[in-house]
C-alpha positions in Angstrom: -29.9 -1.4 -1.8 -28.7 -3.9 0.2 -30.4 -5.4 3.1 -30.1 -4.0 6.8 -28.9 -6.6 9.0 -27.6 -4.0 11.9 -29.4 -1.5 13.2 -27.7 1.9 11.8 -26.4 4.8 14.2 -28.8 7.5 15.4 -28.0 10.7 13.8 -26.1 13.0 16.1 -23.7 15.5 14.9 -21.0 13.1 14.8 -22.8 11.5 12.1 -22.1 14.3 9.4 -22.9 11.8 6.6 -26.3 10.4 8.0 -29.7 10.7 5.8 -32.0 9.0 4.1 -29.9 8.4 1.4 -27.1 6.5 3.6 -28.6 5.3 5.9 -28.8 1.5 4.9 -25.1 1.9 4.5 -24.5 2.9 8.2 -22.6 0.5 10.5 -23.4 0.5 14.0 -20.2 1.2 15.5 -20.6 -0.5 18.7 -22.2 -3.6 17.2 -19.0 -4.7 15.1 -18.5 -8.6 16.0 -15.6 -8.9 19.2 -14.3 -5.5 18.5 -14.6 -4.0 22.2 -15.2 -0.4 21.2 -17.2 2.0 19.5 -15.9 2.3 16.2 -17.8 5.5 15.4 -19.3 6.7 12.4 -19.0 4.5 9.1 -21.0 3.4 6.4 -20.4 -0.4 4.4 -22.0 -1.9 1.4 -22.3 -2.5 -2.0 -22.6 0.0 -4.7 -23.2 -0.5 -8.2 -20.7 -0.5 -11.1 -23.4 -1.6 -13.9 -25.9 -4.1 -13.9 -24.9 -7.1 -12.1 -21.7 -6.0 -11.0 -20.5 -4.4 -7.6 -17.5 -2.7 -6.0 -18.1 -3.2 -1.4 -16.3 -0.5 0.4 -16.1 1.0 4.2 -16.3 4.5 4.2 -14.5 6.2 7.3 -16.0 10.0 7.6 -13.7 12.5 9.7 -14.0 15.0 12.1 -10.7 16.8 11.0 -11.8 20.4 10.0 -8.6 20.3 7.7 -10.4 17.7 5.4 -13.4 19.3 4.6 -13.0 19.3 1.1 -10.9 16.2 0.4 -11.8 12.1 0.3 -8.7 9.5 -0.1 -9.4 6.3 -1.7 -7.1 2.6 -0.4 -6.8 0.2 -2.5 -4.7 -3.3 -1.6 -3.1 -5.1 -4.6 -2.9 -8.9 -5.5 -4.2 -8.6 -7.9 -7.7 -9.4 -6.5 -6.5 -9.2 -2.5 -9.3 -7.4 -0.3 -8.5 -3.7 0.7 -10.2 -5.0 4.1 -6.5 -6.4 4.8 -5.5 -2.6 4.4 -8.7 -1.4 6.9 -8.1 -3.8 9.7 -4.2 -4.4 9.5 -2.6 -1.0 8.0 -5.0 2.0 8.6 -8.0 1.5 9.3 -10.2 3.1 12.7 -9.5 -0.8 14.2 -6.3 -3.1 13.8 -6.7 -6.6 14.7 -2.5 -7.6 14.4 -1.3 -11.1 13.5 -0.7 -12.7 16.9 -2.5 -10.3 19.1 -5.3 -11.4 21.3 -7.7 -8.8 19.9 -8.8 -5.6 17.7 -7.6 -2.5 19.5 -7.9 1.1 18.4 -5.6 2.4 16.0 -4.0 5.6 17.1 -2.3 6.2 13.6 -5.5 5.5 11.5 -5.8 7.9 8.7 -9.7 8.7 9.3 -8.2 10.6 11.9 -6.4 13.4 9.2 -9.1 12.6 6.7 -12.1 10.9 5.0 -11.5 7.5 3.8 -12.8 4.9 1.7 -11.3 1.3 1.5 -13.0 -0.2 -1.8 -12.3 -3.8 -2.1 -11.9 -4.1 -6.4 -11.2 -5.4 -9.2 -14.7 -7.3 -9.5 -13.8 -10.8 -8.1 -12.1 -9.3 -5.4 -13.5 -9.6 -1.3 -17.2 -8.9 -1.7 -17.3 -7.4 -5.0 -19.2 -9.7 -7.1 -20.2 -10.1 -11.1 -18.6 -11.1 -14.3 -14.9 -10.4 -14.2 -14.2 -9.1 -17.9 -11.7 -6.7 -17.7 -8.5 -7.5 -19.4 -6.8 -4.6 -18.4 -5.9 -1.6 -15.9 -8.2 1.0 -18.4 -11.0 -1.8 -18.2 -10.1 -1.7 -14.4 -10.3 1.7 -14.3 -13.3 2.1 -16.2 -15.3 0.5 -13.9 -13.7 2.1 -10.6 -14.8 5.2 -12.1 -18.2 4.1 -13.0 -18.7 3.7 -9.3 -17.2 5.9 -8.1 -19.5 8.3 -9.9 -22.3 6.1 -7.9 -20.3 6.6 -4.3 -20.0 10.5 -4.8 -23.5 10.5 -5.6 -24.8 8.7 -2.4 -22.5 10.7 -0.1 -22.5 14.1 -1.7 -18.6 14.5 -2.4 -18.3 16.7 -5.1 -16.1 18.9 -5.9 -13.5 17.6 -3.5 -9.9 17.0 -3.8 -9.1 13.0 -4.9 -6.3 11.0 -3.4 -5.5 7.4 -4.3 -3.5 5.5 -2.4 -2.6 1.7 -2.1 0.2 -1.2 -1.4 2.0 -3.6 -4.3 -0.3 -4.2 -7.0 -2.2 -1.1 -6.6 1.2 0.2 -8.1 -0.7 -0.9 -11.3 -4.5 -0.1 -10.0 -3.5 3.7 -8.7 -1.7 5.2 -11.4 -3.9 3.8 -13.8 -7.0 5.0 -12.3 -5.8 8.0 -11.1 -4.6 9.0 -15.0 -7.8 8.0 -15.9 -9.7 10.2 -14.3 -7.6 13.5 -14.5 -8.2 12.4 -18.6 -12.1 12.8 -17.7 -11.5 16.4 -17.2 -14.3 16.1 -14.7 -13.6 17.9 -11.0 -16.9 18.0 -9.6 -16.4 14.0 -9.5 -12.5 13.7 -9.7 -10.3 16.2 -8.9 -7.0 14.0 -8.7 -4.8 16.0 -6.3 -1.9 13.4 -5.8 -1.3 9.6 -5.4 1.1 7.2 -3.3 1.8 3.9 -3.2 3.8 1.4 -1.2 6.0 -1.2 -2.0 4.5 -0.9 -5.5 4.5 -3.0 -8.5 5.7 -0.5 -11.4 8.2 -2.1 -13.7 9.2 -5.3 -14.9 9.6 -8.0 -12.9 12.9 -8.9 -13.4 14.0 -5.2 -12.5 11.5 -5.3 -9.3 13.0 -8.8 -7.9 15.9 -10.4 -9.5 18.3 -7.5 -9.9 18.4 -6.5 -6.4 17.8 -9.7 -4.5 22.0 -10.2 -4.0 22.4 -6.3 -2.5 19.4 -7.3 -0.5 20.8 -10.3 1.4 24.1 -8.7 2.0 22.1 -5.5 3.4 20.3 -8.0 5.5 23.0 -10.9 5.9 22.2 -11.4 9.6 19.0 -12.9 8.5 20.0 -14.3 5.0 23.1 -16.6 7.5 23.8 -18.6 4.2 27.2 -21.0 4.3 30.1 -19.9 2.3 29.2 -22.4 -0.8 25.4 -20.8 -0.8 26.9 -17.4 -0.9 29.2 -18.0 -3.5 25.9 -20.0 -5.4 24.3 -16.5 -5.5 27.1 -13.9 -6.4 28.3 -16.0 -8.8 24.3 -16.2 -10.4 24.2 -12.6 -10.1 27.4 -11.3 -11.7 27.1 -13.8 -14.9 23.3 -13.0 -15.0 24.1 -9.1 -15.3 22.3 -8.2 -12.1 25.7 -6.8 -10.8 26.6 -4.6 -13.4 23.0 -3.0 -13.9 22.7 -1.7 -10.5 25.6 -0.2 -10.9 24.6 1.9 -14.0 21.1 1.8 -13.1 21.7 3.5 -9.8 23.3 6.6 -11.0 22.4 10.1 -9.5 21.8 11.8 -12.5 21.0 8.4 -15.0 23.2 8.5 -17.8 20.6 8.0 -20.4 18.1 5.0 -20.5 18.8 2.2 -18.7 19.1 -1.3 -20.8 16.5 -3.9 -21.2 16.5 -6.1 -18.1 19.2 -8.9 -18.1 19.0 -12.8 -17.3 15.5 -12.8 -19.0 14.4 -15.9 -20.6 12.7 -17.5 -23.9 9.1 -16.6 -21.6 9.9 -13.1 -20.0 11.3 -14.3 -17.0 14.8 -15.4 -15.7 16.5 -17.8 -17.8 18.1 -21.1 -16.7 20.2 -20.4 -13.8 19.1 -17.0 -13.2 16.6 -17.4 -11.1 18.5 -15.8 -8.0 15.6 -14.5 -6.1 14.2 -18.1 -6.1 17.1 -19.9 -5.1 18.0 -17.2 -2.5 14.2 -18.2 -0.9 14.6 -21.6 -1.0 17.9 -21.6 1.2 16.2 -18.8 3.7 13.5 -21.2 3.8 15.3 -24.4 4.7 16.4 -22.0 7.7 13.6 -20.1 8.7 10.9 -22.2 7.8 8.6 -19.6 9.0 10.7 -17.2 6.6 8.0 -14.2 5.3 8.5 -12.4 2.3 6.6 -9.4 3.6 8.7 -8.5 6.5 12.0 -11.1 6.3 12.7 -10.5 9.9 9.7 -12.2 10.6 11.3 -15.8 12.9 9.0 -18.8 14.2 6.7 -18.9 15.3 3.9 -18.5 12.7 2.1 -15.4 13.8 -2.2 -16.5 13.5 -4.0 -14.2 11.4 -7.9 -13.7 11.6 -8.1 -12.9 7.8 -5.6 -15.7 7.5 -2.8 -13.2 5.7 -0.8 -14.3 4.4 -0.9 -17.8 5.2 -4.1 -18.6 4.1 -6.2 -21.8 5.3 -3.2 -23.0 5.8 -2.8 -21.4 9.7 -5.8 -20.0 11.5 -6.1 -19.6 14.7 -7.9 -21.9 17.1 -11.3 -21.4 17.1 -11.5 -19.8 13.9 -12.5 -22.3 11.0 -12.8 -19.4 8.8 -11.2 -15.9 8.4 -13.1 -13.1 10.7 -14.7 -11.3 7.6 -16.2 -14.3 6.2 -18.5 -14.8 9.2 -21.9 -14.6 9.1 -22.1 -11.9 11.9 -19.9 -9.7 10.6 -21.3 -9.9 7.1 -24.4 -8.8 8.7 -22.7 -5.8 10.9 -20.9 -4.7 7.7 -24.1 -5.0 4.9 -21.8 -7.9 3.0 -22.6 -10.5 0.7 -23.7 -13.2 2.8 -23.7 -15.8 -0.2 -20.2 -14.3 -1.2 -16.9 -16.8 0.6 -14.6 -13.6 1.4 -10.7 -14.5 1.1 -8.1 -12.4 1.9 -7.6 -13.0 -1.9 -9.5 -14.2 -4.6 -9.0 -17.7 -5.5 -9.8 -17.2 -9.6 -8.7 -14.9 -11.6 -9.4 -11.1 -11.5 -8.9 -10.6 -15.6 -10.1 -12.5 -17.8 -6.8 -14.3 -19.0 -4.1 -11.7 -17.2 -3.7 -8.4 -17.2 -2.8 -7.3 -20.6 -1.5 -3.3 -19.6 2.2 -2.5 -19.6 4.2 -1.7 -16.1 2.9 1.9 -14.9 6.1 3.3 -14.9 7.5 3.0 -18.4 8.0 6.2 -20.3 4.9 8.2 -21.1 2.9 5.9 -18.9 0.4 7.0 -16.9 2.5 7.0 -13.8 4.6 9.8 -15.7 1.4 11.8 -16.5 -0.3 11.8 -13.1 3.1 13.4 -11.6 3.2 16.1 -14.2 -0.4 17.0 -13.6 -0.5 16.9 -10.3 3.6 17.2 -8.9 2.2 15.0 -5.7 3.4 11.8 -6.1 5.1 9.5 -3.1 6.6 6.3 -3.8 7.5 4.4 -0.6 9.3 1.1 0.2 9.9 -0.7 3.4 13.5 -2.2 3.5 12.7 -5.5 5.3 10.1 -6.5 1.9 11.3 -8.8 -0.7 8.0 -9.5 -2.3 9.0 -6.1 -4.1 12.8 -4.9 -3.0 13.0 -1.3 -3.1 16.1 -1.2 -5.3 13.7 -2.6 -7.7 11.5 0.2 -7.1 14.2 3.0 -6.9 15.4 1.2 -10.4 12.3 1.8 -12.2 12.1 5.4 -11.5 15.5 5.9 -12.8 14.7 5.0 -15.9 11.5 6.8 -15.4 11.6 10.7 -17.3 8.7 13.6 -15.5 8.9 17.1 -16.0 11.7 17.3 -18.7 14.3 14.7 -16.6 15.2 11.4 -16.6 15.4 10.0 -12.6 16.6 11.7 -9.6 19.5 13.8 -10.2 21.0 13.4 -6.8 20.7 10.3 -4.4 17.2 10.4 -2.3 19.1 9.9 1.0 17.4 13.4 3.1 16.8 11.9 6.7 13.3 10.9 6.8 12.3 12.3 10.5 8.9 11.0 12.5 8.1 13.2 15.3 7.6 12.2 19.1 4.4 11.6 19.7 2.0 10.4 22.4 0.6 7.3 22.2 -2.4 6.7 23.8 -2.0 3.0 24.6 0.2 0.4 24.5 -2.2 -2.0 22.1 -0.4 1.1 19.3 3.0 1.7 20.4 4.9 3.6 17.3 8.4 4.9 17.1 10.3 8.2 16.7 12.8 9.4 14.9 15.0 8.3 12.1 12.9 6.4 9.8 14.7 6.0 6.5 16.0 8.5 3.4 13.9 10.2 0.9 14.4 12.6 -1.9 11.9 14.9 -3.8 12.3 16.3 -7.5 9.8 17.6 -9.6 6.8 16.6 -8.3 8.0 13.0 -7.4 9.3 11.8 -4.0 11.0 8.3 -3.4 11.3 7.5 0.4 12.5 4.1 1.9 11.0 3.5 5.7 13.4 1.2 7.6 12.0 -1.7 9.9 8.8 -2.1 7.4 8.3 -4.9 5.8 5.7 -4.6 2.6 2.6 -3.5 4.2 4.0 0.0 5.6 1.4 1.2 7.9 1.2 -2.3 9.3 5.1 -2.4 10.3 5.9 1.1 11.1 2.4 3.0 12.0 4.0 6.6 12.8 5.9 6.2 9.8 3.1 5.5 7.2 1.2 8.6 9.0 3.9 10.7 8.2 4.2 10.0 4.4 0.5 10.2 4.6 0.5 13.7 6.2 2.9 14.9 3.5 0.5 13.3 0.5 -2.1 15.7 2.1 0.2 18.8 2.3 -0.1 18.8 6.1 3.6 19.1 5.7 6.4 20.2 3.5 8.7 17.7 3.6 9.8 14.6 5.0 12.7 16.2 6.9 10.2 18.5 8.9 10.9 18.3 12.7 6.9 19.4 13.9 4.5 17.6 15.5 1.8 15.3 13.9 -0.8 17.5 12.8 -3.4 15.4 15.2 -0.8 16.1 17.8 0.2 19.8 17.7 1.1 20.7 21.0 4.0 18.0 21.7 7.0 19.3 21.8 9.9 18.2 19.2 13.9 18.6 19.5 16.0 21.2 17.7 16.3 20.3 13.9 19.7 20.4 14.7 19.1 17.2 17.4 16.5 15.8 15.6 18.4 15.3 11.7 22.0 16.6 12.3 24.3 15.0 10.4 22.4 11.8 9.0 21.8 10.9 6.1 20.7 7.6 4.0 24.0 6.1 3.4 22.9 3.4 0.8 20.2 1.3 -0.7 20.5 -1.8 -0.4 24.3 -1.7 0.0 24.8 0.7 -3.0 26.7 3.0 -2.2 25.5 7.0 -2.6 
């Protein structure tokens, strides 16, 4: 058990997870280092995986009477990036924003539709500590599960309903571990009841970056302002490379049988010479924008300071902070971490031994195909202003993708994606209304793109990540819904007829549907 430094919370009936058992897990809420609120109940620490080796989590308990028998799980990717980015950027109870003056409540957290746990893993990653030895996502997986066992156990969850969620790499992590444990056959511990994952790593690399990145910078040319040599560079790279001609058969509504291997691949598994476009096409944003950011590409000078020093690194912290927040000593203490561990954002080493050694999660008969045929919850979402992962890429590897007896989405995913008014308590977590991008659902599987997001969704657009959220968790039964948040019931919405008339998503990425 590890070491009190904070004095825990007095049990009240707020506290519903409170006892003898948890309590040197419980975080004072009003005792979190400059955060200028009470952050309510929460528990932090370090559970065990096996001897000498830990997973560290923060465990957000809600009061929502609707999530009395479910717990979600977050997980960041990286691989080895800290799913404390996720907690106090994305969704988390507190958001501490690059550039902003301080942590604020987060209106849109998802503690507020249900219980949930931000684990910070593989071992290596944040304050997880011990010998990295897995060498694949089913060692990674093993593992999660072996403590996951341990979490349940401390905080009584049985027999609830399991959701896995996550961002990038965790388009490995999720699937993975989720397939894993509906393969355990085990409910009382995991009863896997859907997944999603953002701006996910699924497929091939060359699929997920190269392909796409010229119908990227023409769907965003007002910030890709290239000269008329630089743009000629590019399509010419992308038509004799073969990126041109498999989006067009690879974006088909319904495929027309398996898609090829990737094109422009080289000797090594990636491009060949001249055929690195998505390279070349960051190098001349660059000399532009010199602040250019891959995770949002709207992103202009500039640099935006970052407490956990996202993504920048060392290389740009704010005044005043040598370090990133999490790594000080104070809020080690507050938060029962490692106070011999150096957190990073992410992990300097490696968190395999060598690299990880498992296929893409979305190749036929993958486990990304088997969690969505035993569970038929699965949401895939992209933010169109990403180009660490382009959601092309993304939309690409699911068409090649066969669940439930079909290859792909038989008809273009281009429903109106609708977030409803809402009222926003202050202006530290303005959100938006409205149109919000284009999704589609078959069998069990839904693609949705959210416009004005870069790749950390429920960072950029807050309402919007809710929304897919709420739908994960059946609070809804589409994304086309006009109703009110479930946290928000009583605002009033427009006719559906106001609301979505006539839109729909036009293209992706400047493919026509």
């Amino acid at each position: 058990m590890p070491r009190i430094h904070s004095p825990p919370a007095p049990i009240t009936k707020r506290n519903i997870h409170l006892n003898e058992k948890t309590e040197p897990f419980a975080v004072n809420g009003s005792a979190i280092p400059q955060v200028p609120f009470d952050l309510g109940e929460s528990y932090a620490g370090s559970l065990p995986v096996d001897e000498g080796r830990n997973l560290w989590y923060w465990y957000v308990p809600t009061s929502n009477e609707k999530a009395s028998d479910e717990i979600v799980i977050w997980l960041n990717g990286g691989p080895g990036c800290s799913s404390l980015d996720g907690f106090f950027h994305e969704n988390g109870p507190v958001t501490w924003m690059p550039g902003t003056y301080a942590p604020v409540r987060n209106t849109y957290s998802w503690s507020n539709l249900t219980n949930v746990v931000w684990v910070e893993q593989p071992i290596g990653t944040g304050f997880s500590t011990g010998t990295v030895t897995a060498t694949s996502e089913e060692d990674v997986a093993s593992q999660f599960i072996l403590w996951w066992k341990n979490f349940v156990d401390t905080f009584d969850l049985h027999d609830r309903k399991v959701y896995i969620t996550g961002e990038s790499y965790a388009g490995m992590y999720v699937p993975y571990i989720a397939d894993a444990m509906i393969r355990r056959n085990d409910t009382r511990y995991m009863d896997v009841s859907g997944i999603m994952i953002y701006d996910p790593s699924i497929g091939d690399d060359q699929i997920l970056e190269q392909v796409p990145t010229l119908a990227f910078t023409e769907y965003h040319s007002s910030l890709f302002p290239f000269t008329t040599s630089q743009r000629a560079q590019i399509n010419e790279m992308s038509a004799t490379c073969g990126y041109d001609d498999y989006m067009k058969v690879g974006l088909q509504f319904p495929p027309k049988g398996p898609l090829p291997p990737a094109p422009g691949v080289g000797a090594f598994g990636g491009p060949r010479l001249g055929c690195d476009i998505f390279d070349t096409v960051i190098a001349m944003v660059t000399q532009l924008n010199p602040c250019f950011d891959i995770y949002q590409v709207g992103q202009l000078c500039p640099l935006l300071w970052d407490t956990e020093g996202f993504p920048y690194s060392t290389m740009y912290l704010p005044e005043g902070y040598k370090e990133p927040y999490f790594n000080q000593t104070s809020v080690k203490q507050a938060l029962h971490a490692p106070e011999d561990v150096e957190w990073k954002i992410c992990a300097d080493g490696n968190v395999f031994r060598g690299f990880d050694q498992s296929p893409p999660s979305a190749i036929n008969g993958g486990p990304l195909m088997r969690v969505v045929e035993k569970t038929n919850n699965v949401i895939v979402g992209h933010g169109i202003l990403d180009m660490v992962l382009l959601s092309n890429g993304s939309l690409l590897a699911l068409q090649n993708l066969t669940w439930n007896g079909k290859q792909g989405f038989q008809a273009p995913p281009n429903n109106p994606f609708y977030v409803p008014k809402h009222e926003d308590p202050s202006q530290a977590s303005w959100a938006g209304d409205g149109i919000y991008g284009s999704w589609g659902t078959e069998r069990g599987m839904t693609f949705v793109t959210i416009e004005m997001a870069g790749h950390m969704v429920p960072q950029y657009q807050p309402s919007a990540g809710y929304r897919t959220f709420e739908l994960l968790l059946g609070r809804i039964a589409n994304l086309s819904e006009v109703s009110p948040f479930s946290t928000q019931a009583g605002i009033g919405q427009p006719s559906v007829a106001v609301a979505i008339g006539g839109n729909k998503g036009t293209s992706y990425m400047g493919v026509e549907m």
